[in-house]
Residue frames relative to the residue before (quaternion, step in Angstrom):
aa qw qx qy qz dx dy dz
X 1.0000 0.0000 0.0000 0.0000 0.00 0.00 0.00
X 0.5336 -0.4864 0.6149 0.3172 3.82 -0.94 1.43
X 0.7686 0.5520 -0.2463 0.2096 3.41 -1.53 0.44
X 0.7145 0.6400 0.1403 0.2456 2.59 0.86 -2.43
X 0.6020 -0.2927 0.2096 0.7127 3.68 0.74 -0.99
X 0.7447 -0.3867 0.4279 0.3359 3.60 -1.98 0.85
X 0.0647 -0.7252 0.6111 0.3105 3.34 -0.98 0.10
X 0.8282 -0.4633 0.2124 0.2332 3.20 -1.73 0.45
X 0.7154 0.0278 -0.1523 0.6814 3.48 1.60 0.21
X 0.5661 -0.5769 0.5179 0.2802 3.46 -1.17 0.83
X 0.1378 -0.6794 0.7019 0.1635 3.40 -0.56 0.70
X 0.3838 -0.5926 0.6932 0.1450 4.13 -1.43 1.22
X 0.2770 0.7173 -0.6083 -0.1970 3.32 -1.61 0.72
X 0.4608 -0.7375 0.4369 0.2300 3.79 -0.85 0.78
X 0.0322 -0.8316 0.5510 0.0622 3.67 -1.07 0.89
X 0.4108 -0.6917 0.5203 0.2864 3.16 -0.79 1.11
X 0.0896 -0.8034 0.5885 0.0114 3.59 -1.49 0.65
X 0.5722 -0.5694 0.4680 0.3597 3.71 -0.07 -0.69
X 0.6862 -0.4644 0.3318 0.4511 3.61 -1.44 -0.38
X 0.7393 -0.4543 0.3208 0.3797 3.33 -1.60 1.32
X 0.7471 0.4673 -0.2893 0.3739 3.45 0.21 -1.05
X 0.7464 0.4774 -0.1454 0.4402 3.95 1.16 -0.69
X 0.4975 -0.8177 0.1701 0.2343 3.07 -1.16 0.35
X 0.2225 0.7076 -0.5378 0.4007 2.84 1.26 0.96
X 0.5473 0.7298 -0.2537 0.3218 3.28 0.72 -0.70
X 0.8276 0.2266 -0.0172 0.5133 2.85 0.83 -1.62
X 0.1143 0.6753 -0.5343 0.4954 3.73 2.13 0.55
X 0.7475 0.5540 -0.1927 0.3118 3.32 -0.16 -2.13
X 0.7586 0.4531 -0.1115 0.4547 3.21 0.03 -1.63
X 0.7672 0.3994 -0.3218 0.3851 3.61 0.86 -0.78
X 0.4542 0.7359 -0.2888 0.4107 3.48 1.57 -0.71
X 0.7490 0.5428 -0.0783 0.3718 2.90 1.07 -1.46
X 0.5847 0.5594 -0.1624 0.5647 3.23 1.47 -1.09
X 0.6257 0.3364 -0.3600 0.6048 3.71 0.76 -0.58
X 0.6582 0.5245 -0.4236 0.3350 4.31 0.34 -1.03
X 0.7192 0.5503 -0.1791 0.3844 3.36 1.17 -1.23
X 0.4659 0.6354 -0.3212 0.5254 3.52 1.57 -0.23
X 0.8168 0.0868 -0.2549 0.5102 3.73 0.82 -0.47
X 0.1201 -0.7768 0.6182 -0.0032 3.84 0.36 0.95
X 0.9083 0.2903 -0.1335 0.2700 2.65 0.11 -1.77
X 0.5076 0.5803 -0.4182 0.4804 3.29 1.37 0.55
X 0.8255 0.3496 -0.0623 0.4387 3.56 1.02 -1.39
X 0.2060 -0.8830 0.3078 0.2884 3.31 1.62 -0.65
X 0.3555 0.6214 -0.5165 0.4698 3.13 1.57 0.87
X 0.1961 -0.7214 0.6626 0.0459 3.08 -1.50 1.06
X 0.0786 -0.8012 0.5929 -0.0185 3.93 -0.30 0.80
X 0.0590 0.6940 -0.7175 -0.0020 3.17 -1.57 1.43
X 0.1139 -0.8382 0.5245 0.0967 3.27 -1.20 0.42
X 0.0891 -0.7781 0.6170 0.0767 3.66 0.21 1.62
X 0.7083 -0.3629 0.4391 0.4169 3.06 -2.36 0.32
X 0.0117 0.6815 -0.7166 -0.1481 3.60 -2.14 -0.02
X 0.7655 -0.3766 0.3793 0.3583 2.85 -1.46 -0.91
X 0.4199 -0.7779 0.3429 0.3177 3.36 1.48 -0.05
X 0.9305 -0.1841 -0.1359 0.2862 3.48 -1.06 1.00
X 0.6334 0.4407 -0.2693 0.5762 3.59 1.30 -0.48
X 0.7699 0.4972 -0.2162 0.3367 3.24 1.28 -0.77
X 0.5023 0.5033 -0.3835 0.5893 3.25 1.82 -0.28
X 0.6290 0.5629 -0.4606 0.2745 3.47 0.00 -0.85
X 0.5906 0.6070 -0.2461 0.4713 3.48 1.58 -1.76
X 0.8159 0.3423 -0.2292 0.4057 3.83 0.87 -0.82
X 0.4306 0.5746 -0.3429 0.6057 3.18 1.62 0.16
X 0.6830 0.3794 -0.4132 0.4679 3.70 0.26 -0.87
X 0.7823 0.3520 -0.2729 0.4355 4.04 0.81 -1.28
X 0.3888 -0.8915 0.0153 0.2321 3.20 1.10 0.51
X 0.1395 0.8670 -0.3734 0.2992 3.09 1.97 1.59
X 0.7989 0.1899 -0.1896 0.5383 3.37 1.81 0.38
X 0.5303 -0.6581 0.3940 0.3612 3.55 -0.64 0.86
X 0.8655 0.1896 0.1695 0.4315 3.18 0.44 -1.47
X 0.0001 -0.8480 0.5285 -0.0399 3.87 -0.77 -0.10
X 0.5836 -0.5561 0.5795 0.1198 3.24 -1.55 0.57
X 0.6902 0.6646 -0.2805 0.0560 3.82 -0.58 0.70
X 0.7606 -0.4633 0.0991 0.4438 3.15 -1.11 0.85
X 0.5725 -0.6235 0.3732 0.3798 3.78 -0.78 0.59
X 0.7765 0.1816 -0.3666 0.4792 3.51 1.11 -0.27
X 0.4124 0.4862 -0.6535 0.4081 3.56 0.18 0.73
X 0.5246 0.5979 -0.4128 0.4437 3.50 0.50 -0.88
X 0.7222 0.4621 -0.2769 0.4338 3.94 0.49 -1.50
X 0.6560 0.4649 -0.3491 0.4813 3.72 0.74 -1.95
X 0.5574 0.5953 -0.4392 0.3768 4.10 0.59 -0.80
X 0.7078 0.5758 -0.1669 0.3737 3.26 0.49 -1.13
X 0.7913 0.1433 0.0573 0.5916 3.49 0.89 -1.37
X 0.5899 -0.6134 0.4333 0.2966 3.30 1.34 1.27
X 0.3947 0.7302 -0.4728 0.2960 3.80 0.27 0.50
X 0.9061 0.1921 0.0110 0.3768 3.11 -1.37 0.15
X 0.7745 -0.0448 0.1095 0.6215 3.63 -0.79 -0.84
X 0.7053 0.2020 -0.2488 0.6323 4.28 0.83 -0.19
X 0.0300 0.7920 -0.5584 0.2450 3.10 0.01 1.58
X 0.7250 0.3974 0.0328 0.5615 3.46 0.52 -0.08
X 0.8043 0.0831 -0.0569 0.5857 3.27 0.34 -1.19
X 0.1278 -0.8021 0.5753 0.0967 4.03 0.37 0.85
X 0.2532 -0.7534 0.5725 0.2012 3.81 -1.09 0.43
X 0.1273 -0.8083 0.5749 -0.0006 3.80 0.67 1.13
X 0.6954 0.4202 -0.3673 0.4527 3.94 0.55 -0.28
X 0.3800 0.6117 -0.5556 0.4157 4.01 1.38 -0.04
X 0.0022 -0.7276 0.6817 -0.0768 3.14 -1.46 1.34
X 0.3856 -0.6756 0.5773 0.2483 3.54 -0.22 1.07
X 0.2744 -0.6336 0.7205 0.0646 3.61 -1.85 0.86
X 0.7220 -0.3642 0.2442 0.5352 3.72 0.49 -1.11
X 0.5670 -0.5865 0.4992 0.2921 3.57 -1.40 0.28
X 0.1603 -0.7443 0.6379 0.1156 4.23 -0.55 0.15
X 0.7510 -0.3730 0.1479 0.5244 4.01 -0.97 0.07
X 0.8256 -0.2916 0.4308 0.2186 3.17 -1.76 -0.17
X 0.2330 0.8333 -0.4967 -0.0675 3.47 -0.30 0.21
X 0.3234 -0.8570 0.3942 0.0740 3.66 0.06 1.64
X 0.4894 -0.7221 0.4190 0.2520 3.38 -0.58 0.80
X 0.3890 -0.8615 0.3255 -0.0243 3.46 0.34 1.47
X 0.1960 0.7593 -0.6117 0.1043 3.68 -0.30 0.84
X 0.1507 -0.7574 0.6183 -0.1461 3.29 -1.44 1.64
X 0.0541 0.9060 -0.4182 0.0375 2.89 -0.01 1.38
X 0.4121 -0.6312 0.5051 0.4202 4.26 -0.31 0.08
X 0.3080 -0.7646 0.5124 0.2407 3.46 -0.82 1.17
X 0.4336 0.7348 -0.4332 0.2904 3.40 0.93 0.82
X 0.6450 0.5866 -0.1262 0.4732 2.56 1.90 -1.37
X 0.6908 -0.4790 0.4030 0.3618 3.66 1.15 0.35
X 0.6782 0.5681 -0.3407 0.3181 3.08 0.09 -1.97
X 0.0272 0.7247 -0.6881 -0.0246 4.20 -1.45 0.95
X 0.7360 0.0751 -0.1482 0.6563 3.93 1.13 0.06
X 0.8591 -0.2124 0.2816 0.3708 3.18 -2.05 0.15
X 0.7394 0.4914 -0.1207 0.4441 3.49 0.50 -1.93
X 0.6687 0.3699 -0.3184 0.5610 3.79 0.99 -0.03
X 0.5206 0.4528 -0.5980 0.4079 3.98 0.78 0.67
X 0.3415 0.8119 -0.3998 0.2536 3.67 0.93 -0.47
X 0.7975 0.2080 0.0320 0.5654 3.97 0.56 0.67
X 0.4775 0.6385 -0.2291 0.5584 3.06 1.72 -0.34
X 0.4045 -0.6595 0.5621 0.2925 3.68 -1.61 0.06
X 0.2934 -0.8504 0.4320 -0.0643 3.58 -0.09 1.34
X 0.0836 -0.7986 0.5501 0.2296 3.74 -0.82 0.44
X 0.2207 -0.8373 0.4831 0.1300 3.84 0.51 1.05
X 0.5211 -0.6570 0.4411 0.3198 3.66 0.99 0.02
X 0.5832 -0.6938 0.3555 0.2282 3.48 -1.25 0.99
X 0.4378 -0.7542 0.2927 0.3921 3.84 -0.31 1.33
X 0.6017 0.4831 -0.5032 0.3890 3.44 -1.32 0.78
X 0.6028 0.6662 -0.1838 0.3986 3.63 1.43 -0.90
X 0.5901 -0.5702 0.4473 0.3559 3.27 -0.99 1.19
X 0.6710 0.5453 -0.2879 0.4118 3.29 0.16 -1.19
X 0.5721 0.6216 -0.2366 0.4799 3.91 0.79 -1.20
X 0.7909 0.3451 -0.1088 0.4935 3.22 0.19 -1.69
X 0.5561 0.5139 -0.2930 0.5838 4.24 1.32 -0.30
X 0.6647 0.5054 -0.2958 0.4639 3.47 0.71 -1.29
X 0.7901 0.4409 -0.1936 0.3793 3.77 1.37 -1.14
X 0.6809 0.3809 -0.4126 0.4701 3.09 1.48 0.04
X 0.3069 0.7486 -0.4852 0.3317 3.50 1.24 0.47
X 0.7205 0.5742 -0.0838 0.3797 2.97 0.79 -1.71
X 0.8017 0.2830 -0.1993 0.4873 3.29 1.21 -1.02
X 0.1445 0.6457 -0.5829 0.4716 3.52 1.85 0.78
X 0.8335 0.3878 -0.1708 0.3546 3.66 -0.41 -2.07
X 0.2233 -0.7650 0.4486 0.4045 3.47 1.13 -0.89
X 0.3191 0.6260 -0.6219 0.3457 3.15 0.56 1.52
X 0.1331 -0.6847 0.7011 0.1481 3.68 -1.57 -0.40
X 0.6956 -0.4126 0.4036 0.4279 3.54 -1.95 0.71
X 0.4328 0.4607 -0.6146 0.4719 4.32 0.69 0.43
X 0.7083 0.4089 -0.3966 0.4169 3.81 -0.09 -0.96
X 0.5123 0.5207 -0.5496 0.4053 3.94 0.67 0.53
X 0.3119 -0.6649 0.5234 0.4321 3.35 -0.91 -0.45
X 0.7253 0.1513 -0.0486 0.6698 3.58 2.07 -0.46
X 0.2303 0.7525 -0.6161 0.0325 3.49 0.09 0.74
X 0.3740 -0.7846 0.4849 -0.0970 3.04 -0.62 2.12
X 0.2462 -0.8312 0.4574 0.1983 4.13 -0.90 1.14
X 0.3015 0.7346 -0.5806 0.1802 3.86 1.00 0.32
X 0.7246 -0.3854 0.5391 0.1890 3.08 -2.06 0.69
X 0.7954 -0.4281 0.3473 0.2519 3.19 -1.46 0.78
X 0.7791 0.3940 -0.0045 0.4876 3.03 0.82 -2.00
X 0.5931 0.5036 -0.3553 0.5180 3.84 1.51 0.62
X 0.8966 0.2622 -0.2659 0.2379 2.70 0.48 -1.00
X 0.3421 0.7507 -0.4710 0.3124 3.56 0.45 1.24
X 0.4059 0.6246 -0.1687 0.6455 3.02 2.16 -0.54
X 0.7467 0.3694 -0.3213 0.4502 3.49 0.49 -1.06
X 0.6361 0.4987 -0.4127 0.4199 3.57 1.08 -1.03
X 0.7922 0.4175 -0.3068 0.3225 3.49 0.53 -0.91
X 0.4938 0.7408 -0.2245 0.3961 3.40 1.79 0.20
X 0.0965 0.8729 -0.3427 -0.3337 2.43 1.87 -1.52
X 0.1896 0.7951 -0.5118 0.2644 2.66 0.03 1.71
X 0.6403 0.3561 -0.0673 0.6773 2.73 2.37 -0.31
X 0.2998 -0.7027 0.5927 0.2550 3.86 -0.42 0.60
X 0.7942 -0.0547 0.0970 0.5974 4.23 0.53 -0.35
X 0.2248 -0.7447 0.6279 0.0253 3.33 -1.23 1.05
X 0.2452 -0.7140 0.6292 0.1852 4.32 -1.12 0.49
X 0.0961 0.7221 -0.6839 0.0396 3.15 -1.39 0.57
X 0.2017 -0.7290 0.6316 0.1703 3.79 -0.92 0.87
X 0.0582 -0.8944 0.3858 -0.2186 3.61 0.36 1.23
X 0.1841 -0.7514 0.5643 0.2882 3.48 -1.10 0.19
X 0.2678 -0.8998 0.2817 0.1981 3.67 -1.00 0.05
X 0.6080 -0.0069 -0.7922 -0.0523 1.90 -1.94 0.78
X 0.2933 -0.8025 0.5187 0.0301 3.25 -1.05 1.08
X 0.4852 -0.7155 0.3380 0.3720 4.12 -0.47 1.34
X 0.5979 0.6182 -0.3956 0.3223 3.69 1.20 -1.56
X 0.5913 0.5157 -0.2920 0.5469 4.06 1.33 -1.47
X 0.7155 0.3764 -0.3310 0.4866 3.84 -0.01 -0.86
X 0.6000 0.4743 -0.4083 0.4983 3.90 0.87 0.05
X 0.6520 0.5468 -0.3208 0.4159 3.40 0.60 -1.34
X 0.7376 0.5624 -0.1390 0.3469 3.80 1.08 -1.76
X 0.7907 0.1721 -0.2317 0.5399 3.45 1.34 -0.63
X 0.5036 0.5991 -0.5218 0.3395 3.45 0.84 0.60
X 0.6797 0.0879 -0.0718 0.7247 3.64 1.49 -0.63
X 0.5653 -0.5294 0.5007 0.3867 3.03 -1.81 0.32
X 0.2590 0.7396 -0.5935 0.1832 3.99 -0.57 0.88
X 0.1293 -0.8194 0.5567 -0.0446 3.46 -1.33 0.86
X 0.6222 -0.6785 0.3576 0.1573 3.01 -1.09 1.22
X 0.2173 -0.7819 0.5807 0.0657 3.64 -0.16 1.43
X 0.6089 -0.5292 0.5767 0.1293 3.08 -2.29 1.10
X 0.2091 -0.8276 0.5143 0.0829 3.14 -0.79 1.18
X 0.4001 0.8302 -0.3581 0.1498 3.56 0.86 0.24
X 0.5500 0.6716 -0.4648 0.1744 3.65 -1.24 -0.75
X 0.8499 -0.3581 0.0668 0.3808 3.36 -1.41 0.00
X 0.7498 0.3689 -0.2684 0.4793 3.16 0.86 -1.23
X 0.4445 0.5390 -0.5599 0.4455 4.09 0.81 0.41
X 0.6454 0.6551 -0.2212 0.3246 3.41 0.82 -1.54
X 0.6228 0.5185 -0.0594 0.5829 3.36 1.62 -1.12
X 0.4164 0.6110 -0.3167 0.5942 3.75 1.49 -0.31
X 0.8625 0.2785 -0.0875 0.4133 3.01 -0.51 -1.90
X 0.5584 0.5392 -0.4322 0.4590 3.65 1.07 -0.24
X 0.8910 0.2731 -0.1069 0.3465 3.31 0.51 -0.90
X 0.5980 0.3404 -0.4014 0.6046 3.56 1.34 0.17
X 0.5374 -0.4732 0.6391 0.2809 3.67 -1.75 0.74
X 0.8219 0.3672 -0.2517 0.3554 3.44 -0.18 -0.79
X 0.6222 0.4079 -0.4059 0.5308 3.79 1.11 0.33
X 0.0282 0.8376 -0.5449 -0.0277 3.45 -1.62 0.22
X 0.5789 -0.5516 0.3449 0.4916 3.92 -0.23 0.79
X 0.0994 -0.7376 0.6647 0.0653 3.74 -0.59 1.08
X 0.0957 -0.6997 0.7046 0.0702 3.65 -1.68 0.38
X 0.1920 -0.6834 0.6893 0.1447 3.90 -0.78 1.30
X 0.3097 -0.7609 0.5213 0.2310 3.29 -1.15 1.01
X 0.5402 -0.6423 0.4244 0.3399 3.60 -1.43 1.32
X 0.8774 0.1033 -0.3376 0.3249 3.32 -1.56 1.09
X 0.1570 0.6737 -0.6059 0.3929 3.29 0.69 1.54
X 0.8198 0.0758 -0.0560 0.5649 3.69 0.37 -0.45
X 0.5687 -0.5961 0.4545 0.3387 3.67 -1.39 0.51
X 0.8558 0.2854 -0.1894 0.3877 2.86 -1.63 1.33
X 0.5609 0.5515 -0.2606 0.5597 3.21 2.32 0.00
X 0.2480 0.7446 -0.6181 -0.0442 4.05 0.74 -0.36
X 0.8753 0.2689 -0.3301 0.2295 3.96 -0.08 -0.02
X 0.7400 -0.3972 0.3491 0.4157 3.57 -0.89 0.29
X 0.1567 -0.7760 0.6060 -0.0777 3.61 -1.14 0.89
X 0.3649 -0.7812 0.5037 0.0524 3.05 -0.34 1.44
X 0.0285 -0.8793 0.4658 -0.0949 3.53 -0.47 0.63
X 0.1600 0.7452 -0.4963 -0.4156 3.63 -1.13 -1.19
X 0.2924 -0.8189 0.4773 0.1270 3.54 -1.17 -0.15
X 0.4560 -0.4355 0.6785 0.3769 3.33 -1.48 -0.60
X 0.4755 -0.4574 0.7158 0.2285 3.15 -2.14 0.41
X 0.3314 -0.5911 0.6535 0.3373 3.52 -1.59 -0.06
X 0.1073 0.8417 -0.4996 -0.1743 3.27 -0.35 0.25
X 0.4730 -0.6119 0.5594 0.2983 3.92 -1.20 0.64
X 0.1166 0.7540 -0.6342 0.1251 4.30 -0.66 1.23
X 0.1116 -0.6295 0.7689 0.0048 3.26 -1.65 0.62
X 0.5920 -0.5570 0.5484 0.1961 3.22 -2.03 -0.06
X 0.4770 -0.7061 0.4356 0.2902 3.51 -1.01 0.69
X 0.4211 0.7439 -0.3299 0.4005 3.10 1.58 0.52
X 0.6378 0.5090 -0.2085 0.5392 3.21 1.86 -1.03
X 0.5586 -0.7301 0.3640 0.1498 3.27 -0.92 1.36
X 0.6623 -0.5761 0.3271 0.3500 3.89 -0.57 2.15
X 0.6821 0.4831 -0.3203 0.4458 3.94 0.47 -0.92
X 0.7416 0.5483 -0.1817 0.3412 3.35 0.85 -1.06
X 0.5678 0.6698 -0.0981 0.4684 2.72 1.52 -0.98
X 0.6751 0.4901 -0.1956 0.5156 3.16 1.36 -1.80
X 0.6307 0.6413 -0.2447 0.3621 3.46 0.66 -1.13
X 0.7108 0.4177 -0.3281 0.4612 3.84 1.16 -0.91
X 0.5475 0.6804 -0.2911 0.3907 3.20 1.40 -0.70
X 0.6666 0.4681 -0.2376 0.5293 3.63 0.73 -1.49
X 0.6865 0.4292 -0.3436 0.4758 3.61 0.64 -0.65
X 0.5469 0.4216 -0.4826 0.5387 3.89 0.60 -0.30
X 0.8576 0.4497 -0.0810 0.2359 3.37 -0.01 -1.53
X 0.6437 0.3383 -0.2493 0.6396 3.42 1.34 -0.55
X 0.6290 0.2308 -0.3231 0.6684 4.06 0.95 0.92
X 0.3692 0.7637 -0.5245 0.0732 3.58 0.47 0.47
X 0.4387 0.6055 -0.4697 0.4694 3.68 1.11 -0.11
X 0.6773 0.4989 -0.2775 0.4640 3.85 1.25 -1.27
X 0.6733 0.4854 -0.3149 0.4603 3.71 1.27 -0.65
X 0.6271 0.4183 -0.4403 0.4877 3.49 1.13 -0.61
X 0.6806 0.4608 -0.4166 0.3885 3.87 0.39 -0.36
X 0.7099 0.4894 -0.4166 0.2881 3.70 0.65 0.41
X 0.7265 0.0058 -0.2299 0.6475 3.52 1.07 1.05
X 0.4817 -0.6916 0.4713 0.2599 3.65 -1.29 1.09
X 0.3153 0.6880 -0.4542 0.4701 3.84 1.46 1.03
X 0.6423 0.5288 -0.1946 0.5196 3.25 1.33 -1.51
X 0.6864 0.4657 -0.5380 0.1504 3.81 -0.11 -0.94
X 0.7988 0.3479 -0.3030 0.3861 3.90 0.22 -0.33
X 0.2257 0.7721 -0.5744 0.1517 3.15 0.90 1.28
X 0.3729 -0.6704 0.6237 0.1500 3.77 -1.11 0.33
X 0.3229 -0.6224 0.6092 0.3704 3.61 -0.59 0.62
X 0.6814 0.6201 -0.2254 0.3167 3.11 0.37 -1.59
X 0.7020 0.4090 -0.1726 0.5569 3.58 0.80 -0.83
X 0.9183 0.1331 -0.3250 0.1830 3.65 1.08 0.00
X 0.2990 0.6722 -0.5459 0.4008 2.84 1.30 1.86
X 0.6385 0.6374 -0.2387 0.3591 3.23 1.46 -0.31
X 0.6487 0.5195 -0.1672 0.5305 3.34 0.71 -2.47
X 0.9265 -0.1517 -0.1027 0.3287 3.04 -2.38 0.98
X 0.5346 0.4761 -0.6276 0.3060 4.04 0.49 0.28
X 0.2139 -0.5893 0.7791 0.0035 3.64 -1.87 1.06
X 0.6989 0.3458 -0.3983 0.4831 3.88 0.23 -0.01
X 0.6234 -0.6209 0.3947 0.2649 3.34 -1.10 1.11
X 0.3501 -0.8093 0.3989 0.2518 3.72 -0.50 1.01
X 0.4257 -0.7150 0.3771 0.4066 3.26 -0.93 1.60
X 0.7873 -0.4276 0.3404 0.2854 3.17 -2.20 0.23
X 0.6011 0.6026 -0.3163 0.4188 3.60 1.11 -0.58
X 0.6720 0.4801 -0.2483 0.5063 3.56 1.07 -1.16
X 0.3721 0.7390 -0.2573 0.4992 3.42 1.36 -1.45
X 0.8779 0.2207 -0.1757 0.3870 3.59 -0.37 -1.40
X 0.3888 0.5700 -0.4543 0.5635 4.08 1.77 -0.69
X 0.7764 0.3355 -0.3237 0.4240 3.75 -0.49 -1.39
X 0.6173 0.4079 -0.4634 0.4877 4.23 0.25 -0.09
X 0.5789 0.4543 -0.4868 0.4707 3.76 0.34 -1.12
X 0.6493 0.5899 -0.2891 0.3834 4.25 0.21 -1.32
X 0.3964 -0.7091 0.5263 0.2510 3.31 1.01 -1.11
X 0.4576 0.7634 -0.2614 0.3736 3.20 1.70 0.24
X 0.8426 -0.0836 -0.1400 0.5133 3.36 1.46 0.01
X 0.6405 -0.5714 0.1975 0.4737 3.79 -0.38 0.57
């Protein structure tokens, strides 16, 4: 019986997460902190080092040098149905566990630069985000929503997360992207080092996105999270979402769950990303891979699905 007495060897499992400074990171790290509290009941031992973040866990999850992982709601999907960046090499054994906050596709622009919506960076000097990156690979299907491309910049620049606030406040950049949860430190840097503000992503061809992909959904950044920001910002986004492989074993599976969920008041208090989680919304929202059997059996015991 799971639960019951220690077994006879710790069994180690590894979760992919993202950069130190984000919150994927601290997804990881917090999971872990609640899994590691019941060893000695469950004998699972859980670490969760930095990665590359969401394409890259999925890749070490599929070859199976990681249990588990952080990621964006539509990698999670394009994995699944062999899409997109997993063209070729589909990951049919991805099994979704649960969804975690919102993460809104993020535009920061310098109010110098003029710029009041999406359609006014056009001609502008742009950070498009470094290739391989969620944000990149979002930022590119944005573009090919409107039928624009990184030509309609006048600079569409490839720095890392963790640069390009520096550039904005350098101006070296007229507006910077970030798919992101909130509040988020890299935006609250960018906002009070220069005067810059947080543009509306909206109109038809978003509307037409979110209509037509599962894994997107009308996002809203709430006003005064960052200086110089007091109102609400319409947006959309992706979900983080928390996936493994049907390779990983039903107990194991169960065991990370109960520990998120039976302390969830303790999980929402470990980053101000967490506080408006919804149980209810994350067994449901932005997962497209079938949910594995371990999590599956937590959410029936709860009463949480039929």
């Amino acid at each position: 019986m799971i639960g019951t007495v220690a077994t006879a060897e710790d069994r180690f499992i590894t979760i992919g997460t993202g950069g130190q400074t984000g919150v994927y990171y601290v997804v990881g790290q917090s999971i872990c902190r609640l899994v590691n509290r019941n060893t000695a009941e469950t004998g699972i031992k859980c670490t969760a080092p930095s990665t590359g973040g969401s394409i890259a866990n999925i890749n070490a999850i599929a070859a199976g040098d990681m249990d588990m992982g952080v990621a964006q709601s539509d990698w999670q999907y394009h994995a699944y149905n062999g899409t997109s960046e997993f063209e070729g090499k589909q990951f049919d054994k991805e099994r979704a566990v649960f969804s975690v906050h919102s993460e809104p596709f993020t535009v920061v622009a310098r109010a110098d630069s003029g710029a009041t919506s999406f359609d006014d960076l056009f001609g502008k000097r742009v950070n498009v985000g470094n290739p391989g990156s969620g944000q990149r690979a979002t930022m590119d299907v944005v573009l090919n929503a409107m039928g624009k491309s990184d030509a309609d910049f006048a600079l569409a620049s490839e720095l890392k997360p963790a640069e390009q606030s520096a550039a904005l406040g350098d101006n070296k950049v007229d507006a910077i992207i970030y798919t992101v949860g909130h509040p988020n430190g890299s935006i609250q840097e960018a906002t009070s080092t220069v005067d810059a503000k947080l543009l509306p992503v909206t109109g038809e061809a978003i509307d037409t996105l979110v209509s037509e992909n599962p894994y997107y959904a009308k996002a809203v950044i709430p006003g005064g999270m960052y200086a110089g920001n007091p109102d609400d910002v319409e947006t959309f986004g992706v979900k983080a979402t928390f996936v493994t492989s049907s390779d990983v074993p039903d107990d194991v599976v169960y065991e990370v769950v109960k520990a998120v969920f039976d302390n969830f008041d303790r999980f929402k208090g470990l980053h101000p990303a967490f506080a408006n989680l919804k149980e209810e919304e994350m067994i449901s929202a932005g997962l497209s891979a079938p949910l594995h059997p371990g999590a599956e059996k937590y959410y029936r015991e709860r009463g949480w699905i039929e």
